[in-house]
N, C-alpha and C positions, 0 to 999 in steps of 0.2 A: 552134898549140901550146898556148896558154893556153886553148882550152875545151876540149881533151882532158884538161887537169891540173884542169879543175874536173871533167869527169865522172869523173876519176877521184876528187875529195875528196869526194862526194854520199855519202850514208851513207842506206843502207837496212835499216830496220831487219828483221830477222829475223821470217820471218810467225810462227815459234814463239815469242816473243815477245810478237806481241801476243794471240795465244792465250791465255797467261801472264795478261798484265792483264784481259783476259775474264774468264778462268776465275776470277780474283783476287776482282773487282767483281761476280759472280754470286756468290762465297760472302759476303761483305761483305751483301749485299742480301740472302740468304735469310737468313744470322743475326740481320740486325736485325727482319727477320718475323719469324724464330721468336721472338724477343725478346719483340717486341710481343705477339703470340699469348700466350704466357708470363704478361705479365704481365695482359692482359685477363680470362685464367681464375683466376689470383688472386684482383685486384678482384672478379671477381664470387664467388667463393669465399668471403671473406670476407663480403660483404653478404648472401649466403644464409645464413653463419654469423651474422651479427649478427642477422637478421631471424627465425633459429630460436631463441636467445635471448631476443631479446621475448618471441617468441609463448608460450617455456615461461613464463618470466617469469608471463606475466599467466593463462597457465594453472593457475600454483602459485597466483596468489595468489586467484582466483574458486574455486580447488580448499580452499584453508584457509580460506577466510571465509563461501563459500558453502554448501558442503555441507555436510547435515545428520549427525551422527552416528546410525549404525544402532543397534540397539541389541543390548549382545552380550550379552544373559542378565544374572544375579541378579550383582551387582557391588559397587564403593564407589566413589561417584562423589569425585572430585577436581578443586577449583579454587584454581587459584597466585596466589597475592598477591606478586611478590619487588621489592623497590624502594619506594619513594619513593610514598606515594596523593597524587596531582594528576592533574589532568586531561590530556585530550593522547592518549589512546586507547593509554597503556600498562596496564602488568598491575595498576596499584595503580589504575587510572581508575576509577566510576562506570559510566562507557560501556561496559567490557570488563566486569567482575567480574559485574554485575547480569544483563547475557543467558546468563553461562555458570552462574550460580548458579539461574537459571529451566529451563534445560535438563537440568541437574541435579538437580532436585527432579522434573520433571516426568516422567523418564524412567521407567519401570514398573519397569525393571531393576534401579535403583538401590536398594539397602536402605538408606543413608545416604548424607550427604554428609561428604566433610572439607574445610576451608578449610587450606591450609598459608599459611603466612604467614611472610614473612621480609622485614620491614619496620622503618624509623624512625620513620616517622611521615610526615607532611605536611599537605594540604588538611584542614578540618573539614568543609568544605562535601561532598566527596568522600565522606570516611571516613562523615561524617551520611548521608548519600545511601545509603550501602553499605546501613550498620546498619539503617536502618529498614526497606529491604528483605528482611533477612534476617528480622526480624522478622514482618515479614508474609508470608513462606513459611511460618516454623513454623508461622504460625496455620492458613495454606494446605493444609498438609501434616503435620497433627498428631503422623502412625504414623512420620516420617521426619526423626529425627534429624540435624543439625549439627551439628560438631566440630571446636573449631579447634587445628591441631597448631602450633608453634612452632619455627622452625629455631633461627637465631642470634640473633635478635632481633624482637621485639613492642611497640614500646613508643609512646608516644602517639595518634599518628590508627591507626597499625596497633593497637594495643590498643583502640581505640574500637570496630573492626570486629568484633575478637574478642569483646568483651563482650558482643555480639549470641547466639554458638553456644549451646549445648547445656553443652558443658562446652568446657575448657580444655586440651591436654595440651603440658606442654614437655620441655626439658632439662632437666636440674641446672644447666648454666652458660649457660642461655639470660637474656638478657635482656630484660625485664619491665617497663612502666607507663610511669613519666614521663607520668600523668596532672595534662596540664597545656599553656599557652598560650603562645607566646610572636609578639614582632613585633618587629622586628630592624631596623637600618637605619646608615648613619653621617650623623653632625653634621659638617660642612667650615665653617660661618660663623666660626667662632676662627681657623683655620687660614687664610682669605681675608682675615681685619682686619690679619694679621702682614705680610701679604704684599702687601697695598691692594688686592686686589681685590674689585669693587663687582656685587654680588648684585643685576640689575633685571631683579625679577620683578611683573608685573602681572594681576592678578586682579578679577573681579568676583564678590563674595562674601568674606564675612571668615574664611574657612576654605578658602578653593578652594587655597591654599597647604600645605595641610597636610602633613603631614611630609617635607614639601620639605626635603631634603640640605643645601642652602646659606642656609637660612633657619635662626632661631633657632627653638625649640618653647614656645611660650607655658604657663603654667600649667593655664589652661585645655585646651588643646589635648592636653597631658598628663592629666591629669585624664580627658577624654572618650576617649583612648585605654585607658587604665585600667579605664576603664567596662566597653568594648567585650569586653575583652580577658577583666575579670570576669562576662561574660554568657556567654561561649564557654567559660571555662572552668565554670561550672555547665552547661551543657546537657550538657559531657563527661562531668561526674562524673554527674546524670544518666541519664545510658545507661549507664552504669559500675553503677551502683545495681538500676536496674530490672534489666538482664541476670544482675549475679552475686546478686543479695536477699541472705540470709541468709549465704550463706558470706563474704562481705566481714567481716572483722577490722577495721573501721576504727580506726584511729591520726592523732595529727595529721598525720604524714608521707604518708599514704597519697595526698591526693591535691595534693601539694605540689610534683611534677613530679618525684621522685625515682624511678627505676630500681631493681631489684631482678635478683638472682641467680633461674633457676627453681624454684632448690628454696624459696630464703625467698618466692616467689612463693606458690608450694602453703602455706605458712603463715599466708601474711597473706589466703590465701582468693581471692587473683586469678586462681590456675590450678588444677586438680583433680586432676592428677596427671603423672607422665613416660609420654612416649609418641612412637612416631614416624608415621609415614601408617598404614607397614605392620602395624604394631604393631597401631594401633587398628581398622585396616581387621579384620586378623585376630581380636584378641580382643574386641571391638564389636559389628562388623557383620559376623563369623561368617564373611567371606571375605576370602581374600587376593588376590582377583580388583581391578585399581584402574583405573581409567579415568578419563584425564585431561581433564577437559569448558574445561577454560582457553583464550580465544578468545587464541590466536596470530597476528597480523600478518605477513603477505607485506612482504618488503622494501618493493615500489611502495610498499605504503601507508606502511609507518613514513615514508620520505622526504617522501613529500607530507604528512605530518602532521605532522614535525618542521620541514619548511620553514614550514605555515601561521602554527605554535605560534611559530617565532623571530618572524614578521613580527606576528601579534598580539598576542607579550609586547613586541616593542619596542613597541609604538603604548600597552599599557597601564603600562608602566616609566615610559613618557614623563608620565605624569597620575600613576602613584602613587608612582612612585619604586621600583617594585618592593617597595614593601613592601606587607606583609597578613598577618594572623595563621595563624601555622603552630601546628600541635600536634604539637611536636619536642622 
């Protein structure tokens, strides 16, 4: 009697049932294929996308740096100064202005040049570097005119560069000169004796300290700064002389680092007249045709240039303290 009542309690599952869980674990299995499939043409989707990226990448940037400009017929040529002249392979650098100011002169097409300039000032060593180049294309290039136009502002190292052109053209409310030097820095030694702390700096050489931040500044040391600072400011004035001659008005203020409006500019003989690219392009050099000859930088490079420039201003911060005469 008892194994009739167990075959009767055995429980058999239904073969539609296990069908069921089949058919269940085939779909399970094929969606996480599909899944994976899914996400494998992504991934690779993306790395083709990032790897054509590059490739324009550095096609833009062999495409703006290398290639030559053609030459589009009788023109005025144009090169941008806008920012800060220091070095660092921006638009105010030596390194950029100099090759595009040569491919501009040299270009057959060209009837003149203009410089726009929309600057503060910065480097002497730069702004010097400009100037005597320009100098030596006029010589180069007798029949073809330089002109430097003036946005919002010209004044120290960017008026150094200017003094170089032909003539001068600004605004009325542009601003003008501030021919003059300066070198800038902060004193902490007062501020470390309040507070006790003890400044141990070791050098070999009686000057290898020099305007060291938590160091006191000797007379002398003032003194030879002064020097320096009055050497740099005549070589400005200088170039200031030889480029404008005769039309210079000089005043005692004139070369006392003071700024001017563009029109008392035109008066005191610093600028020649108001004008803008197109202005002068048109009533100058006879056409309104402007071609802009300004070496512009592909991102890669700005990066790698900006990273070199932090890593070698900190290594020279570190010996000068970041200071050095600016013409600002």
């Amino acid at each position: 009697m008892s194994s009739e009542n167990n075959k009767e309690n055995t429980y058999t599952p239904p073969a539609r049932d296990a069908a069921w869980e089949r058919e269940v674990l085939e779909k399970l299995a094929f969606a996480t294929l599909a899944e994976q499939k899914s996400r494998r043409r992504w991934s690779i989707f993306f790395r083709f996308a990032f790897l054509a990226v590059i490739l324009f990448g550095l096609a833009l940037a062999f495409d703006l740096t290398d290639t030559e400009m053609e030459s589009v017929g009788t023109h005025t040529a144009m090169v941008e100064i806008d920012g800060s002249i220091e070095a660092g392979g921006g638009s105010g650098s030596a390194e950029t202005v100099i090759p595009a100011l040569n491919q501009a002169f040299s270009d057959a097409g060209a009837v003149g040049v203009v410089l726009r300039i929309n600057s503060p000032g910065g480097s002497p060593v730069q702004a010097g570097m400009i100037n005597d180049e320009i100098m030596r294309l006029r010589q180069l290039y007798p029949q073809k005119p330089i002109y430097a136009v003036v946005d919002e502002m010209c004044a120290s190292g960017g008026y150094y560069i200017a003094a170089a052109a032909d003539r001068i053209y600004v605004n009325k409310a542009s601003i003008v000169g501030s021919i003059g030097v300066l070198m800038d820095g902060f004193g902490f030694s007062g501020l470390m004796n309040k507070v006790g702390v003890e400044r141990r700096l070791l050098t070999a050489g009686e000057n290898k300290g020099f305007m060291d931040p938590f160091s006191p500044m000797s007379p002398k040391q003032v003194e030879y700064a002064q020097s320096m600072l009055n050497e740099i400011h005549q070589q400005f004035i200088e170039a200031v002389r030889k480029g404008r001659g005769k039309r210079l008005k000089e005043t005692p203020e004139l070369f006392s680092g003071l700024f001017w409006t563009g029109s008392k500019a035109v008066e005191l003989g610093l600028a020649d007249g108001f004008g803008t690219v197109n202005s002068v392009a048109r009533t100058e050099f006879k056409t309104e045709d402007v071609v802009d000859y300004t070496k512009r930088e592909a991102l890669p490079e700005r990066v790698l240039k900006k990273f070199g420039a932090a890593i070698g201003g900190g290594a020279t911060s570190s010996v000068l303290g970041n200071v050095k005469p600016m013409l600002r």
